[in-house]
Structure formats: C-alpha cells, structure tokens
VEXMARZA-761628 format. One record per residue: x, y, z of N, C-alpha, C, CB in turn. Coordinates in pm, whole numbers, padded with zeros to 5 digits, always signed. Atoms other than C-alpha are relative to their C-alpha. Glycine has a CB too. Layout:
REM residues N
XYZXYZXYZXYZ;...
REM end
This chain:
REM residues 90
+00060-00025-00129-01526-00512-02345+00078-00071+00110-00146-00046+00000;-00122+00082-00131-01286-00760-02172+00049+00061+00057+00117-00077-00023;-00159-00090-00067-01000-00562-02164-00022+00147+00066+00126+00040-00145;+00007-00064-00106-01194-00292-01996-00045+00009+00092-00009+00055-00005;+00036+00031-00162-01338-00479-01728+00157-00084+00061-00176-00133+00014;-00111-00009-00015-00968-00577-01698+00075+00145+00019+00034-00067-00092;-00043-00118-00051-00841-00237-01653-00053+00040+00077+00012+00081-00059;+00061-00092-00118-01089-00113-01450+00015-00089+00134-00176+00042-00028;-00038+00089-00119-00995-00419-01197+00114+00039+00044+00008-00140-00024;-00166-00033-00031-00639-00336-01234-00005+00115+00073+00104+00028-00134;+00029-00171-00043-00734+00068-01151-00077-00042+00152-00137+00113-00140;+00062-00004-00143-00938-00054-00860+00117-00067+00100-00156-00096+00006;-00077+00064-00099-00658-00297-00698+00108+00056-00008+00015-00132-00006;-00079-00085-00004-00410-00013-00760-00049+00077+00154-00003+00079-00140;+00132-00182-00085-00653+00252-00555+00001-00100+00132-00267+00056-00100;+00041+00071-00136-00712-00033-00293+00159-00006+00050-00093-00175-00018;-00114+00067-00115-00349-00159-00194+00078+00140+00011+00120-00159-00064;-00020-00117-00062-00240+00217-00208-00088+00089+00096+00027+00062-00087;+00026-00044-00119-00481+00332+00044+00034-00067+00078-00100+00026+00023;+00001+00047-00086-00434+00065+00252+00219+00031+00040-00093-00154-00034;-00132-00045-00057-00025+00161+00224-00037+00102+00072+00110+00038-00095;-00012-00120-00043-00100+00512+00305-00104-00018+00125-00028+00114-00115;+00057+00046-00095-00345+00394+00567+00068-00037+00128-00056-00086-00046;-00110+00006-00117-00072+00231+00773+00122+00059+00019+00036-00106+00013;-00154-00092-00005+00235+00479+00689-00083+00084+00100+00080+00097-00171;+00035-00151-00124-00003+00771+00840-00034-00069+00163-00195+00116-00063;+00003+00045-00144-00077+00517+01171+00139-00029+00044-00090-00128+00019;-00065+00016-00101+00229+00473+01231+00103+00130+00022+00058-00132-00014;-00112-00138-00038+00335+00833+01168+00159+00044-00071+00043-00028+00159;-00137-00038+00110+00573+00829+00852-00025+00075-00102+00065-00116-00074;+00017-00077+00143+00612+01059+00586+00021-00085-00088+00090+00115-00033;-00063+00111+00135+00648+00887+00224+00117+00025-00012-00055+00011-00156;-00231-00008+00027+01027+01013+00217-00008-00116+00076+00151+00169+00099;-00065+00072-00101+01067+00806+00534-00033-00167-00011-00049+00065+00141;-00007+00181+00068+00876+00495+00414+00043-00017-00103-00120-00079-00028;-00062+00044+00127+01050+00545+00086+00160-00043+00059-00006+00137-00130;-00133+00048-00070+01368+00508+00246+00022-00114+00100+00044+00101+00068;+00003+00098-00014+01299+00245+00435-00018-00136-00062-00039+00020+00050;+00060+00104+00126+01162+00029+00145+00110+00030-00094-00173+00038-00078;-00098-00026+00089+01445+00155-00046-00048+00051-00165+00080-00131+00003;+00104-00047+00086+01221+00343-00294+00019+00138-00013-00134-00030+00046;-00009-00143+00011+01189+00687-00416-00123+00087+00051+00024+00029-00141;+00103-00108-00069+00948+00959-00278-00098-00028-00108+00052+00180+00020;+00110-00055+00146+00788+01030-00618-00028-00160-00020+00096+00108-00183;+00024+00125+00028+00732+00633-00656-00103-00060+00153+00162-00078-00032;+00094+00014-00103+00557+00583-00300-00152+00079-00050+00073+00068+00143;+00131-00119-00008+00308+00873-00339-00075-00071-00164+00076+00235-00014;+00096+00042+00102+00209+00736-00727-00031-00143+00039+00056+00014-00153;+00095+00119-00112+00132+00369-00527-00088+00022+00063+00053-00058+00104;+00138+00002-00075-00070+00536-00280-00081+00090-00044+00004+00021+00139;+00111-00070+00129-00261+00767-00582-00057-00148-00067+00105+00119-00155;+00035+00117+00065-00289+00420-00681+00016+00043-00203-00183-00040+00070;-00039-00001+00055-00149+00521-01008+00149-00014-00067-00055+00040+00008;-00093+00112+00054+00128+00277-01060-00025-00103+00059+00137+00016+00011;+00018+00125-00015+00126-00080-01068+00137+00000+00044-00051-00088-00116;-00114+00068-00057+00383-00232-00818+00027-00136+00004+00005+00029+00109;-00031+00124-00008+00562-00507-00835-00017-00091+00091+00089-00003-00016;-00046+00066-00145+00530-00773-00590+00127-00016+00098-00018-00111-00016;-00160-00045-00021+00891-00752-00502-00034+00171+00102+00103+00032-00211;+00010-00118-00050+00797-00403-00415-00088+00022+00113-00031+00074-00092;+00160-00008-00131+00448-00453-00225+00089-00077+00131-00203-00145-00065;-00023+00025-00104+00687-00684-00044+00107+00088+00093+00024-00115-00018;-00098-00110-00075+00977-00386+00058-00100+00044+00073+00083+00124-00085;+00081-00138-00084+00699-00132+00164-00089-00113+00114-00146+00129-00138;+00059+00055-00089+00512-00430+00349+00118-00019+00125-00067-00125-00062;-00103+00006-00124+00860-00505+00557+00073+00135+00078+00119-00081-00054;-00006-00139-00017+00897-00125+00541-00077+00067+00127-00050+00054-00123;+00090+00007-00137+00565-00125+00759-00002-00092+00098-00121-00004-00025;-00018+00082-00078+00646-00410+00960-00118-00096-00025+00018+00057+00125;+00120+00081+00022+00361-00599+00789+00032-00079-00071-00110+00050-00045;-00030+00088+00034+00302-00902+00601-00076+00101-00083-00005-00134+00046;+00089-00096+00132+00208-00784+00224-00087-00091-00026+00082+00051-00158;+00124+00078+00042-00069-00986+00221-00143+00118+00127+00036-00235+00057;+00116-00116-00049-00227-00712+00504+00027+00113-00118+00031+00078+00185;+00019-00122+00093-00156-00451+00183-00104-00062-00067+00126+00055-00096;+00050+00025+00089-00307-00654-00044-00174-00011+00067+00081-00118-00066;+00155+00038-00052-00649-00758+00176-00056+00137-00032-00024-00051+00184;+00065-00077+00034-00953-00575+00103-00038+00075+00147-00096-00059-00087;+00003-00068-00119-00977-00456+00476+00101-00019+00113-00114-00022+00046;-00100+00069-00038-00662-00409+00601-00022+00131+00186+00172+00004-00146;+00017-00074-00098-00666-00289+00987+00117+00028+00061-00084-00045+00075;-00111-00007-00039-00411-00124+01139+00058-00006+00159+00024+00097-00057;-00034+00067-00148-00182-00200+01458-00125+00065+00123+00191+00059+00053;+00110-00080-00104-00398+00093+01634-00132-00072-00002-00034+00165-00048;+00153+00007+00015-00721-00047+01521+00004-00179+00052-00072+00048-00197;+00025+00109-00074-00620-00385+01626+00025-00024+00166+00066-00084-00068;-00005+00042-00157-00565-00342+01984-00136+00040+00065+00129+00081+00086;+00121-00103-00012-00875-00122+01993-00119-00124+00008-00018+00127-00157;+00046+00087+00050-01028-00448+01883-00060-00053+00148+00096-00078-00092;+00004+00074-00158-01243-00620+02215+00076-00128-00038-00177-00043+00074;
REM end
C-alpha cells in the first residue's frame, strides 16, 4: 500500500508542476517547440511534462524555469501565479 500512495504522489506532482509549466508558457505566449528550444529540450519531451507524464529532472525543471524567466521553485509551488496575474494583483 506504500508504494501506491507513493506513486500516486509522484502522478500528482508530475500533473501539478506540468500545469503550472504550461500555465506560464501559454501567458507568455509560447508554443512548446519554442519553449523547447529555449530550454534546450525536445518538443515531444515538453508536452509529456506538461501531460504530466514524465518525471523531470531537476536539472531540467531548472532549463524550462530559466526558459520562462522564472525561478523553478515558482514551477514547483502549489500555486504558481503568473507575471500577468501578478501585476493584476492590488
């Protein structure tokens, strides 16, 4: 029973830090080619991150975070807001 409340954590913090990529690629208006190429990554390797079906490396969370001009600690948070939503902010 461990090891599948261990997977199902892993499956959820997959699903979470890939929306929150694809969250700030679409605010700031990139296709996944274009943040894959900036992160130095492949197309087909972005898009299974933000399906949240692959586990990324940290190494990696940190390309696509300098990719977005973010710190990968806003991928990783559980509510990550983006530049738009923070100016919006009173």
């Amino acid at each position: 029973m461990s090891s599948r409340l261990h997977h199902a954590d892993t499956v959820a913090w997959r699903r979470h830090v890939g929306a929150n990529i694809r969250r700030m690629r679409r605010a700031q208006g990139l296709t996944q080619a274009a943040l894959a190429q900036r992160a130095g990554l492949s197309t087909g390797y972005v898009s299974l991150i933000e399906q949240g079906r692959a586990n990324p490396r940290l190494k990696t969370v940190s390309a696509l975070a300098d990719a977005l001009e973010a710190s990968p600690m806003m991928l990783l948070l559980e509510q990550t807001a983006t530049k738009h939503e923070l100016r919006m902010r009173p």
